[in-house]
VEXDREN-2710 file (C-alpha; in Angstrom, 1 decimal):
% VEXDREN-2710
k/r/px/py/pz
1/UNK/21.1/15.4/3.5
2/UNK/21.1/17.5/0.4
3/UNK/23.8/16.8/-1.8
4/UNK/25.4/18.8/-4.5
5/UNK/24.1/17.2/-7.6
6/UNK/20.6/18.2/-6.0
7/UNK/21.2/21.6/-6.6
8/UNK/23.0/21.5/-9.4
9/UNK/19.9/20.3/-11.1
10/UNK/17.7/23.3/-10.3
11/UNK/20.4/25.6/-12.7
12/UNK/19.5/23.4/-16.0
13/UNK/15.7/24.7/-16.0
14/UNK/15.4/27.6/-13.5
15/UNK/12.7/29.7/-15.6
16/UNK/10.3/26.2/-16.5
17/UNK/11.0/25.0/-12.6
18/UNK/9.7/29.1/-11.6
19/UNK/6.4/29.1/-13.7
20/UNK/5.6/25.5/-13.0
21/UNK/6.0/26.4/-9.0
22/UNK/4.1/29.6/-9.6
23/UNK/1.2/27.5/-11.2
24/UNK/1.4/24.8/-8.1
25/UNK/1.1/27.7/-5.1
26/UNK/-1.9/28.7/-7.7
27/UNK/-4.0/25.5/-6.8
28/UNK/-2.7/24.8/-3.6
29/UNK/-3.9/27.8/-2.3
30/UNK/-7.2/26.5/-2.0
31/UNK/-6.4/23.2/-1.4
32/UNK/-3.9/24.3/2.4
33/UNK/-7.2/26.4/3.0
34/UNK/-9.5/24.2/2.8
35/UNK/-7.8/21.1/4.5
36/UNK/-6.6/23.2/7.1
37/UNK/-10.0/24.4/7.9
38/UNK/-11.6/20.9/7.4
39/UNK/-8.8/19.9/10.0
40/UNK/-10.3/21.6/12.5
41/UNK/-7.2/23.8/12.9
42/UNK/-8.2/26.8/10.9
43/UNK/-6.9/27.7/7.1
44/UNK/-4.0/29.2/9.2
45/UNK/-2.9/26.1/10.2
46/UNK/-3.1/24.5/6.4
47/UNK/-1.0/27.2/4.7
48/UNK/1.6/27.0/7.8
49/UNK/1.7/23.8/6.7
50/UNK/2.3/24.2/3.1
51/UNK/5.1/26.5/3.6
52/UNK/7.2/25.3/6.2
53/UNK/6.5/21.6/5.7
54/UNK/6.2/22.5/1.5
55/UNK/9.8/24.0/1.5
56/UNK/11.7/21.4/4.3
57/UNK/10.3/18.7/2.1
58/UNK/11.1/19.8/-0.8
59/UNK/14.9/20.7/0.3
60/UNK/15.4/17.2/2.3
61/UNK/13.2/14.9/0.6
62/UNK/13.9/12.2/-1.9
63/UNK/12.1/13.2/-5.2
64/UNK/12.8/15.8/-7.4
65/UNK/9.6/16.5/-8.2
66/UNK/7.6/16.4/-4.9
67/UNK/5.4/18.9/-3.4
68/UNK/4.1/18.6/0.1
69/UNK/1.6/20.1/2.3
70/UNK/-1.7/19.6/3.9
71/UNK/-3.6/16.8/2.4
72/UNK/-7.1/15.1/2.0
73/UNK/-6.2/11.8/3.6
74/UNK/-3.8/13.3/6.6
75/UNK/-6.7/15.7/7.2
76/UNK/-9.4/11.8/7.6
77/UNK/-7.0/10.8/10.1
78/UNK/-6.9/14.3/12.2
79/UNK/-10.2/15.2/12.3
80/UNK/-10.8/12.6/15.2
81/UNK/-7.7/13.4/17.0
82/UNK/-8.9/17.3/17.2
83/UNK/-12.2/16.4/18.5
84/UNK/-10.2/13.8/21.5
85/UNK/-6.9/15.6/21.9
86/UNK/-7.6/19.2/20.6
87/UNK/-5.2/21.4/18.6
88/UNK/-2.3/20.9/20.8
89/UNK/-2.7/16.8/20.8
90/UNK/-2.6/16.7/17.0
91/UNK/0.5/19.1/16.7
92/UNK/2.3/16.7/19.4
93/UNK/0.9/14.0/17.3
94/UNK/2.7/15.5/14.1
95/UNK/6.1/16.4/16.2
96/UNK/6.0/12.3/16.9
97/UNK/5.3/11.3/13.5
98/UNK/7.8/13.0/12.2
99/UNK/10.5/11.0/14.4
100/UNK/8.8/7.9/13.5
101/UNK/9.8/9.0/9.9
102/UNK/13.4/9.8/10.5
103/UNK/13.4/6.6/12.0
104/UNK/11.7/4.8/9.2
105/UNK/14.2/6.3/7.3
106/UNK/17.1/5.2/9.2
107/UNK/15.8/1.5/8.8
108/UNK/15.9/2.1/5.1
109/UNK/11.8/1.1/5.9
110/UNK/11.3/3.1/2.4
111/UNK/11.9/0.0/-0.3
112/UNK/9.0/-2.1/1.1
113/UNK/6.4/0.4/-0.3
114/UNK/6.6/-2.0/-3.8
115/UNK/5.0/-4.8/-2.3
116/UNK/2.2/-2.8/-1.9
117/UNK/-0.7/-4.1/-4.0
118/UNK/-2.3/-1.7/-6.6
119/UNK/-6.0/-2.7/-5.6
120/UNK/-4.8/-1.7/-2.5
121/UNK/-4.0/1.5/-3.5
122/UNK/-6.8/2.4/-5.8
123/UNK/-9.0/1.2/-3.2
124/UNK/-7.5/3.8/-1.0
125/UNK/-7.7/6.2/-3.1
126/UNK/-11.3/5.2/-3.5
127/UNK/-12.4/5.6/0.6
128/UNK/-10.0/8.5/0.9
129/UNK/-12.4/10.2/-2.5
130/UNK/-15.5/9.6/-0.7
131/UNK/-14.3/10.8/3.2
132/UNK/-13.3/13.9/1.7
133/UNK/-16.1/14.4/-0.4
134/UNK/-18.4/13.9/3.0
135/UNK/-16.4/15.6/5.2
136/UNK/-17.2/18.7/3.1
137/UNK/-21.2/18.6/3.2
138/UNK/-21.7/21.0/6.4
139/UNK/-19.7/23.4/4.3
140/UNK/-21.2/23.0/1.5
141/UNK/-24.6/23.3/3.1
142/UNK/-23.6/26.3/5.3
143/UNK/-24.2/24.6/8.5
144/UNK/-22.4/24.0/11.5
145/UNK/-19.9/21.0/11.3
146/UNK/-22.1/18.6/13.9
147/UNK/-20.4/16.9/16.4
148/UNK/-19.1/13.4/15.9
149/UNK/-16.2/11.4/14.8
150/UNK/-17.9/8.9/12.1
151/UNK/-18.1/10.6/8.6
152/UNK/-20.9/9.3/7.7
153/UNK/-23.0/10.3/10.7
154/UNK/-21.9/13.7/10.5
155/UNK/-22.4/14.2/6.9
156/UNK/-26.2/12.8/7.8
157/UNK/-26.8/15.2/10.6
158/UNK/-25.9/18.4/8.4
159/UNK/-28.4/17.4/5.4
160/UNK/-31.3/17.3/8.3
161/UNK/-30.2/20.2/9.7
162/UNK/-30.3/22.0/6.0
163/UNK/-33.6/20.5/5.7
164/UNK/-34.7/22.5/8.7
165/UNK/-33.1/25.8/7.4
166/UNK/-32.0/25.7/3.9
167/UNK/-28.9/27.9/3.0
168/UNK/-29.4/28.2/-0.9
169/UNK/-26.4/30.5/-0.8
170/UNK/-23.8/28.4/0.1
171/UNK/-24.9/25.6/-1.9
172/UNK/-25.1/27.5/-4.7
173/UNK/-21.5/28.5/-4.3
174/UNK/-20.1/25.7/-3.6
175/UNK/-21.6/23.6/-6.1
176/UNK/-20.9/26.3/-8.4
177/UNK/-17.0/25.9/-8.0
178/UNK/-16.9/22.5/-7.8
179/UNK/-18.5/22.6/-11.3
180/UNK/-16.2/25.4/-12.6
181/UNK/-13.2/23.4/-12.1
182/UNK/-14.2/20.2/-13.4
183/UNK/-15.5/21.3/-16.5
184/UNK/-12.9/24.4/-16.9
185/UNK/-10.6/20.8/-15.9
186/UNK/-12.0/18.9/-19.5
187/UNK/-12.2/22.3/-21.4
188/UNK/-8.7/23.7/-20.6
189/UNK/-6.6/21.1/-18.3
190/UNK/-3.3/23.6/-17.9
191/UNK/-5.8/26.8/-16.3
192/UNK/-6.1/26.5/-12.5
193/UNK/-9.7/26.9/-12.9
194/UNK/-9.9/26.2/-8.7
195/UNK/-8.4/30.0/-7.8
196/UNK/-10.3/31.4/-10.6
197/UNK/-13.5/29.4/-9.2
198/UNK/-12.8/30.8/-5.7
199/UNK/-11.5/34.7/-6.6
200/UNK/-15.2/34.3/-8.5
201/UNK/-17.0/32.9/-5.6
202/UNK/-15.4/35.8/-3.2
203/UNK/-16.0/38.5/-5.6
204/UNK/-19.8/37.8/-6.3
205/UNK/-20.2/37.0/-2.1
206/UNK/-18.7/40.6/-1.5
207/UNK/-20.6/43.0/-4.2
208/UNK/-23.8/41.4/-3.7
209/UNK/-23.0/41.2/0.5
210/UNK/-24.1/37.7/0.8
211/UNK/-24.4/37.4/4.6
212/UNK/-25.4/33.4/4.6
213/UNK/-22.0/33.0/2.7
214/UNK/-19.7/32.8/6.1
215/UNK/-16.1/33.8/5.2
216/UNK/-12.8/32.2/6.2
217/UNK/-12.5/35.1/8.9
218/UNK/-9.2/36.5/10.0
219/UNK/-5.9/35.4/9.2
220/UNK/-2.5/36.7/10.6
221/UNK/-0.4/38.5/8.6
222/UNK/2.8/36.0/8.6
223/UNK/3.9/32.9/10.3
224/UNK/3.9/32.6/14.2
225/UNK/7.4/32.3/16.0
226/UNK/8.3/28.6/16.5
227/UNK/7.0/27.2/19.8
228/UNK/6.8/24.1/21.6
229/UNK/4.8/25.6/24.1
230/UNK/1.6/23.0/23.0
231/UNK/3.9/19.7/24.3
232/UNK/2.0/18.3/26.9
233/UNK/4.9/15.8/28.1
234/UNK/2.3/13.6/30.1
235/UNK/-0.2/13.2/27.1
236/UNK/2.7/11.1/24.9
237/UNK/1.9/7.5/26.0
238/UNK/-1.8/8.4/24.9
239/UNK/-0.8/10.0/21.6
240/UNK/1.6/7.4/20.8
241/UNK/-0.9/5.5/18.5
242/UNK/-2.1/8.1/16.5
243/UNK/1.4/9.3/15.7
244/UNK/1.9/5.5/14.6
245/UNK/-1.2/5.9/12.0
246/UNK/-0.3/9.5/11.3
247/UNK/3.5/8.4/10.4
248/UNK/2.1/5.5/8.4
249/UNK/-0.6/7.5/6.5
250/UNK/2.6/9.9/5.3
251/UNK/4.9/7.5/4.4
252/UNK/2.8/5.5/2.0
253/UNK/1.2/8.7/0.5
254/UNK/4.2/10.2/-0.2
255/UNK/5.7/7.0/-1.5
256/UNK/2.9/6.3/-3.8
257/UNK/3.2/10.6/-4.8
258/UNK/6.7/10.0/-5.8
259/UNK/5.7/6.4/-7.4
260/UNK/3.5/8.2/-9.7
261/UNK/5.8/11.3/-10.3
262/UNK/8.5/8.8/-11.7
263/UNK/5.8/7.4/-13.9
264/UNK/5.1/10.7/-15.2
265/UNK/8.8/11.7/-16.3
266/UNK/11.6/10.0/-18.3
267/UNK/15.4/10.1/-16.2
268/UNK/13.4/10.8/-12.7
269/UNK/13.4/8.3/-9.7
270/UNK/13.1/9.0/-6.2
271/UNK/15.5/7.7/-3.1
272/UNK/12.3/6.3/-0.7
273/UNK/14.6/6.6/2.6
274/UNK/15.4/10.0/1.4
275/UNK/12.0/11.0/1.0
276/UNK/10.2/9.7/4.7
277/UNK/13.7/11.6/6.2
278/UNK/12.5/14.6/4.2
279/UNK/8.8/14.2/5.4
280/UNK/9.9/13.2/9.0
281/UNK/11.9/16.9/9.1
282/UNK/8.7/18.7/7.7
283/UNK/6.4/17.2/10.4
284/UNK/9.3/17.8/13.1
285/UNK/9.1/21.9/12.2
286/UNK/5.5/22.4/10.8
287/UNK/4.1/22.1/14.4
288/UNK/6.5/24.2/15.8
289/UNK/4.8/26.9/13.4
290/UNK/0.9/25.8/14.3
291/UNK/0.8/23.2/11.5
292/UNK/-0.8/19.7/11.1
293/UNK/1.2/16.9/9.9
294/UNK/2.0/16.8/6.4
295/UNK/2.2/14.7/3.5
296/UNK/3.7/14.6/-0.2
297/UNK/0.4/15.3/-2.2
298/UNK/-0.4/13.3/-5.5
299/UNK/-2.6/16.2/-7.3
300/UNK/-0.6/19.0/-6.7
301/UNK/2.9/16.7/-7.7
302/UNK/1.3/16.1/-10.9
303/UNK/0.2/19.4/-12.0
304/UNK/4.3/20.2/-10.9
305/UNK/5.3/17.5/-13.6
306/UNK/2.5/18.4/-16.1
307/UNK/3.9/22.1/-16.0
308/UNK/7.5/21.5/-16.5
309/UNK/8.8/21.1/-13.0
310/UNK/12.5/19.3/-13.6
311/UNK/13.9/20.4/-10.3
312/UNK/13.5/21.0/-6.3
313/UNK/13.1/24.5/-7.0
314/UNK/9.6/24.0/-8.6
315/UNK/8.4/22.7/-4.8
316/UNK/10.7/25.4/-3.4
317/UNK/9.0/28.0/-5.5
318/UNK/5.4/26.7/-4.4
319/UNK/6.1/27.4/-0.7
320/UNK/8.0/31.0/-1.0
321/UNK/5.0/32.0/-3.1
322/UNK/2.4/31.0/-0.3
323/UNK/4.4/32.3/2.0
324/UNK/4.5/36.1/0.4
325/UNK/0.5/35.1/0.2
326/UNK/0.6/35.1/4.5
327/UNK/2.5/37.9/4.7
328/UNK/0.8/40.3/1.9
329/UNK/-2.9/38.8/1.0
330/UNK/-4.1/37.8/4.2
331/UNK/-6.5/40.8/4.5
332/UNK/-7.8/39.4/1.2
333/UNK/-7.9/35.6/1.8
334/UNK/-9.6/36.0/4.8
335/UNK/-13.0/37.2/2.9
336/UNK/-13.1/33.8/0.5
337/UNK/-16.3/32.0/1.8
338/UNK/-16.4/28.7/3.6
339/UNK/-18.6/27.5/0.5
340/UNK/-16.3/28.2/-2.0
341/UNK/-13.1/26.2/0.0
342/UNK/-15.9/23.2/0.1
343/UNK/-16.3/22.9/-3.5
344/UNK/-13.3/23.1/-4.1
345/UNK/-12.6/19.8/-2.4
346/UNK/-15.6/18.5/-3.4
347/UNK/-13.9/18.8/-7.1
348/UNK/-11.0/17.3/-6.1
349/UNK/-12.1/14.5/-4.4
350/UNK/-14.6/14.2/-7.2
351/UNK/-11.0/13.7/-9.8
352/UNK/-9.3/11.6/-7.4
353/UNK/-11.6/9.0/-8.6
354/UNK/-10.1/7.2/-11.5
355/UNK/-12.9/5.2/-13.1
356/UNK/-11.1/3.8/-15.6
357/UNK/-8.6/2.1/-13.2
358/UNK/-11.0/0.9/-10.8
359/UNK/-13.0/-0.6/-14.0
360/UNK/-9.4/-2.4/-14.8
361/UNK/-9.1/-3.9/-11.3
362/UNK/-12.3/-5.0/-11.2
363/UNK/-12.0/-6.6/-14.1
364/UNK/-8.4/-7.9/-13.7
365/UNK/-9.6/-11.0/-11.0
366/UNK/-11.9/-11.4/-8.3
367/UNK/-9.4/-11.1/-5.6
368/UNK/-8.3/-8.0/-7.5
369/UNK/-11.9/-6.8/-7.1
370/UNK/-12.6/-8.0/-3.4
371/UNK/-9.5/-6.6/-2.2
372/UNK/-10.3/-3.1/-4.1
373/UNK/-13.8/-3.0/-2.4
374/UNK/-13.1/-4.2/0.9
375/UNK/-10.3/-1.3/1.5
376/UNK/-12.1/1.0/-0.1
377/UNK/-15.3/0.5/2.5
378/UNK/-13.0/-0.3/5.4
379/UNK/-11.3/3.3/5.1
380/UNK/-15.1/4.9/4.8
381/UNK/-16.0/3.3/7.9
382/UNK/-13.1/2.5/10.1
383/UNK/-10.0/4.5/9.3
384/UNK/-7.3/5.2/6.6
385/UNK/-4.1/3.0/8.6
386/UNK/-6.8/0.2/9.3
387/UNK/-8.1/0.1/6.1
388/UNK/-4.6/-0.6/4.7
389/UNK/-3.7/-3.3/7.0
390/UNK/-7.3/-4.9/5.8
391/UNK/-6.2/-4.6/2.2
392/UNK/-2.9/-6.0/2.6
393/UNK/-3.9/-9.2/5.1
394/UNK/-6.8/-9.7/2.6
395/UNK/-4.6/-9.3/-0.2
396/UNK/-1.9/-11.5/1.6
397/UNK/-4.3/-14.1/2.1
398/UNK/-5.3/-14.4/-1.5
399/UNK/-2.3/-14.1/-3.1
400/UNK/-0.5/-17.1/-0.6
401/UNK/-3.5/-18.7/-1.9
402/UNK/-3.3/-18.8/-5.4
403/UNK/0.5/-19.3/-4.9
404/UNK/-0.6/-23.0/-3.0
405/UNK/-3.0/-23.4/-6.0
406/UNK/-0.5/-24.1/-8.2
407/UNK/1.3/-26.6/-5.8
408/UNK/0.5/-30.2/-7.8
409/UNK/1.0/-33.5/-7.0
410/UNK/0.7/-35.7/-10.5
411/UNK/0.7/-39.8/-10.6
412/UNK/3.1/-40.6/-13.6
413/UNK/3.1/-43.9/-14.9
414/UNK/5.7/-46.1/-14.0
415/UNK/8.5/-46.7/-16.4
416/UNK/11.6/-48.9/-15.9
417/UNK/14.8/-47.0/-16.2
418/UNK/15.8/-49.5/-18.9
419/UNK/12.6/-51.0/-19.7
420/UNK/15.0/-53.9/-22.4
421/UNK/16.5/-55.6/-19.2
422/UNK/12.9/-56.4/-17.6
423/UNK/10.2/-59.1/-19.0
424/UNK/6.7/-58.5/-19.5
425/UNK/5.7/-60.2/-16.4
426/UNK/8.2/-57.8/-14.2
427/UNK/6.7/-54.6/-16.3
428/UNK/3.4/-56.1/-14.8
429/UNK/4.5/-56.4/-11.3
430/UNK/6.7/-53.2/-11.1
431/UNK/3.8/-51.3/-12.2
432/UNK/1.6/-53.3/-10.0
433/UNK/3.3/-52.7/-6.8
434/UNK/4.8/-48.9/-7.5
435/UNK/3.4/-45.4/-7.4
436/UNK/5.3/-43.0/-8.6
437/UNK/4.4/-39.3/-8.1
438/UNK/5.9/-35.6/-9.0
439/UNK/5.5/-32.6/-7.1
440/UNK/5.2/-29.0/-8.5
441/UNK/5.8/-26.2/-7.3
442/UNK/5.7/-24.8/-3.6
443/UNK/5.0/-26.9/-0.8
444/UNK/4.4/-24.8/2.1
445/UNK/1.7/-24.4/5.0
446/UNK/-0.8/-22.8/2.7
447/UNK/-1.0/-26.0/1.1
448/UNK/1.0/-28.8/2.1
449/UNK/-1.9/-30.5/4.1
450/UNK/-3.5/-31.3/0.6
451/UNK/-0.6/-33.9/0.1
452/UNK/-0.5/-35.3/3.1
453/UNK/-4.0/-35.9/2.2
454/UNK/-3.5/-37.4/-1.0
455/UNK/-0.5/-39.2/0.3
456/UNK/-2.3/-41.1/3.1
457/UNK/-4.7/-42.4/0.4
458/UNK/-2.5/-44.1/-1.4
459/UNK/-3.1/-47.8/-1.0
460/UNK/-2.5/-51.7/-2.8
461/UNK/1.2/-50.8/-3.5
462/UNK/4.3/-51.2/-1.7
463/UNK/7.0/-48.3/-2.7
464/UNK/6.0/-44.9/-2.8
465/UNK/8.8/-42.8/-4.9
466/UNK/8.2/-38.8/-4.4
467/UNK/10.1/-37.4/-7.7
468/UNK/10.9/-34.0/-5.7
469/UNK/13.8/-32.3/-8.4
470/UNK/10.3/-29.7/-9.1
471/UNK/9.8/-28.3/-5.9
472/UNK/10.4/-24.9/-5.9
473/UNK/10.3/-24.2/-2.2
474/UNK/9.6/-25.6/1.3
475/UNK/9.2/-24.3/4.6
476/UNK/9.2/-26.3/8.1
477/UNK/5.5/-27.0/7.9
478/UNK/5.8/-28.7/4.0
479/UNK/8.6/-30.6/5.9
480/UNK/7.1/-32.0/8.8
481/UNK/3.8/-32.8/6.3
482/UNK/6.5/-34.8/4.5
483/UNK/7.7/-36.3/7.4
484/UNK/4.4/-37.3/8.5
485/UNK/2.8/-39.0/5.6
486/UNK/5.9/-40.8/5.1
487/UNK/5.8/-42.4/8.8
488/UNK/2.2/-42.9/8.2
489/UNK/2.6/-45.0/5.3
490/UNK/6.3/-46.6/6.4
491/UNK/3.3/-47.8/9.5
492/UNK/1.3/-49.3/6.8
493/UNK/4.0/-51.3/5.5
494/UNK/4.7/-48.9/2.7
495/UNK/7.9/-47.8/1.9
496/UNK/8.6/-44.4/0.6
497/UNK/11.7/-43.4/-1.6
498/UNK/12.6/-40.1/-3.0
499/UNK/14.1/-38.8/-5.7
500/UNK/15.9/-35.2/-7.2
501/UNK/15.8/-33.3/-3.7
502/UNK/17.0/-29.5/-4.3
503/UNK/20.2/-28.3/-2.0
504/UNK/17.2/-25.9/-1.0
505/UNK/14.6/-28.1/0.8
506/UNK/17.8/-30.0/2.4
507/UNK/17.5/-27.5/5.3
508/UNK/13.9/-27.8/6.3
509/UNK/13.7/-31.5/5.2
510/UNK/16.9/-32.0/8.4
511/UNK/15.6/-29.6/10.5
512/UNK/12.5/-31.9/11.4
513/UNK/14.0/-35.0/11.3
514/UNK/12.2/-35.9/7.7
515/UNK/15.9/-36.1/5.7
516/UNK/16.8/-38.9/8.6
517/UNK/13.5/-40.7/8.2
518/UNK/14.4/-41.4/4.7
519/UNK/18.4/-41.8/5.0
520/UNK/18.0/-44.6/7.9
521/UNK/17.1/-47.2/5.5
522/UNK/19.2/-45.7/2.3
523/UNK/15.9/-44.2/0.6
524/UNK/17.1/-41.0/-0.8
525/UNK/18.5/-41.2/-4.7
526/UNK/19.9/-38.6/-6.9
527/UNK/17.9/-39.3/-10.0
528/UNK/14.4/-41.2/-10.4
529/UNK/15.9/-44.2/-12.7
530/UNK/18.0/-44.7/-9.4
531/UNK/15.2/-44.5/-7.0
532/UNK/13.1/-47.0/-9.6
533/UNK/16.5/-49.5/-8.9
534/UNK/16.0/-49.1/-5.5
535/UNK/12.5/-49.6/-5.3
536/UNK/13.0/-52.8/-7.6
537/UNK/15.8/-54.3/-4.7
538/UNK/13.3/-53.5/-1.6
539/UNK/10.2/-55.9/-4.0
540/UNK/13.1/-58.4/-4.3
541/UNK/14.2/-58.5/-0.9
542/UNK/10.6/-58.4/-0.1
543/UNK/9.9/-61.9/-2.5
544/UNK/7.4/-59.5/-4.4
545/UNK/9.6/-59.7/-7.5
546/UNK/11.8/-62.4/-9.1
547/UNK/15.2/-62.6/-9.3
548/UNK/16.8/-61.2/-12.8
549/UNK/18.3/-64.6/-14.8
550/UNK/22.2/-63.0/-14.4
551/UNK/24.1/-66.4/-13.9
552/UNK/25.5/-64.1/-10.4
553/UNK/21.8/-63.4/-9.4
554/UNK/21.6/-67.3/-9.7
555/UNK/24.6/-68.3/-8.0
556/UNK/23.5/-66.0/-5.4
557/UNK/19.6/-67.6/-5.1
558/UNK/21.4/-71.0/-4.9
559/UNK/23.1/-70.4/-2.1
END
């Protein structure tokens, strides 16, 4: 819950925290408007959810500097629950996810975001870039949205249907915002070129009564009164798994958001269960009021930082200044064209891409790179959960991998522990008859078959010693790959002695049986020069060896 130093904070900087959440409800305008209409919800719907969902998770969430509401990616993932479950399925869908985020929070789920890989990320970021940027070409054609689930098929239908009847209008507007605010973006970064772009757009479609430039159309004047009258008990089994991609998709967005944010400040850094228990509040209330579930968004959290936010009360601001929008400007908003709202997500999806860090991935390794272009083209042609799964199972794979890589198994040459005490003719013969070899690193099932390999191969000797104090770590499979090779040479009449074994490969190496394998017959030594003596006793006892000239060796021989 909010605690006292939280809003203690917002008294150091109240007049920096007020402009910079001034500037945010500035450029979120746009933004709720146009996801909330690409959600297939209606703009109402997206600045619902940038109030109610914008001020809960600002007051409950885990980052000072966070601002949620509707964004880009959430809106991927609803867009094919509308068009199966309608507008009542995905505010269910939201009132479930946000559960499954208190929950999340409650298993303190929020400190595994770290292991998240970056070319996992940026190739999210990537497929999310170029969904959005499709989703937007019926609007920014002027056609009807066509029917269909895949992106890319319904981006293809509207160009022919363009090509049929061309609306130069709305393509004109829209590609005249979308240029507006990426070069206003290079030529002055602080000005929220996107509501100048759009006021622009709405203005020149009004005096010159552009009729192929189709408005937003009527808004109410305020929020509705909370409801649960869209819960369709009977429909949650179905819904279940999209609440389980939808809770998903808005805890690693808003983890990554408040990654970045703490990135971008000095002091800062977010509380990760605070934050899902703040987003899981905002997407328990936001579809009481007719919203879609929310997220933290990235953009609008770092034009908060890049204009001075310090406190909650920049995000705060942000939603009571969209919510005196609804109640006074609705009249107003309602006349901004459809065309405008599409470039201005073309722009933004168009500056989500970060060349210059894709470029460093790709360059970084070729796992890197494979892992950054297979999410990326899994989220543009599966979906945004699935996509991430790929990424991290790929990246899984790759990194366990080069982890078994650097597993080694090295020959050494055989020395004496006290090379004075032996002739030349037992240097021969010790080095004749003895293999001596030192593992490094991990030996675990991505790799531990290689030694048994190499292991079996060994052949013309008659003591194996395994100098083991490098190991790092073993698991039961290393083990019983151990245990294994050392019965298959013990079969060949080969015996195999160890030396160094860590307190921490004790456990696996006894849970198979492989520490008893090598006990039973006293193979197991401390240090190598002690496995080297005992290897020396088994040639002797064997008649590989002769006996050392000690008059007690002697006596012993004699008798």
């Amino acid at each position: 819950m909010p605690a006292r130093g939280d809003f203690a904070v917002m008294r150091r900087n109240p007049r920096g925290d007020l402009l910079a959440g001034l500037t945010v409800a500035i450029v979120a305008l746009p933004l709720a408007l146009g996801f909330g209409v690409s959600s297939g919800l209606g703009a109402e719907a997206g600045l619902a959810t940038a109030v109610v969902a914008g001020a809960l998770a600002a007051l409950f969430g885990g980052s000072n500097l966070q601002v949620s509401g509707p964004t880009g990616a959430m809106t991927v993932v609803l867009v094919p629950i509308v068009a199966q479950y309608g507008p009542g399925g995905v505010l269910t869908v939201g009132l479930m996810a946000g559960a499954l985020l208190i929950g999340l929070a409650l298993l303190k789920a929020g400190q595994y975001m770290r292991y998240v890989p970056a070319p996992v990320v940026e190739g999210f970021t990537l497929g999310i870039a170029c969904v959005i940027g499709l989703q937007q070409i019926p609007g920014a054609l002027g056609v009807a949205k066509p029917d269909g689930e895949k992106v890319l098929a319904v981006a293809w239908r509207a160009v022919v249907e363009f090509a049929h009847a061309p609306n130069w209008t709305a393509i004109a507007l829209s590609l005249g915002v979308a240029a507006v605010m990426l070069l206003g973006a290079r030529w002055r970064p602080t000005v929220p070129f996107s509501i100048v772009a759009v006021i622009a757009a709405t203005v020149i479609a009004q005096a010159f009564h552009l009729d192929a430039a189709a408005p937003i159309g009527d808004l109410p004047s305020g929020l509705p009164a909370p409801s649960l009258a869209f819960l369709d008990l009977s429909t949650l089994g179905s819904l279940l798994a999209p609440a389980i991609a939808v809770a998903a998709l808005a805890a690693l967005e808003s983890l990554l958001s408040a990654t970045v944010a703490d990135g971008m400040t000095v002091g800062q850094k977010h509380d990760p269960d605070k934050e899902l228990f703040g987003q899981g509040i905002a997407n328990l209330a936001a579809p009481l009021f007719g919203g879609v579930p929310a997220t933290a968004a990235i953009a609008r959290t770092a034009v908060n930082v890049r204009t001075g936010a310090t406190s909650r009360l920049a995000a705060l601001t942000h939603a009571a200044v969209l919510a005196v929008i609804v109640f006074a400007a609705a009249p107003l908003v309602s006349k901004i064209p459809l065309a405008a709202l599409a470039g201005v997500l073309l722009a933004t999806a168009i500056r989500m891409v970060e060349v210059g860090s894709l470029r460093a991935m790709a360059k970084a390794t070729r796992s890197d790179a494979v892992v950054l272009v297979l999410t990326a083209a899994a989220t543009l042609v599966l979906d945004l959960v699935y996509a991430v799964i790929i990424g991290l199972v790929v990246a899984g794979a790759l990194a366990l991998k080069a982890v078994a890589n650097q597993a080694r198994m090295d020959q050494v040459d055989f020395r004496p522990d006290l090379p004075g005490e032996h002739s030349d003719e037992e240097h021969a013969l010790l080095a004749e008859h003895i293999v001596a070899y030192r593992i490094d690193g991990p030996v675990f099932f991505a790799g531990a078959h290689r030694f048994l390999l190499e292991l079996s191969e060994v052949s013309d000797v008659k003591v194996v010693i395994l100098r083991m104090s490098r190991v790092t770590t073993m698991d039961a499979t290393g083990a019983l790959v151990l245990k294994d090779a050392v019965q298959k040479l013990n079969r060949r009449g080969i015996a195999v002695m160890t030396s160094g074994i860590r307190p921490g490969q004790r456990q696996a190496l006894e849970a198979v049986g492989a520490l008893d394998l090598l006990r039973h017959e006293g193979r197991e030594y401390a240090t190598t020069p002690e496995a080297i003596a005992g290897a020396r006793k088994h040639l002797e006892q064997a008649g590989l060896l002769p006996l050392k000239n000690h008059p007690h060796r002697i006596r012993k021989a004699a008798r």
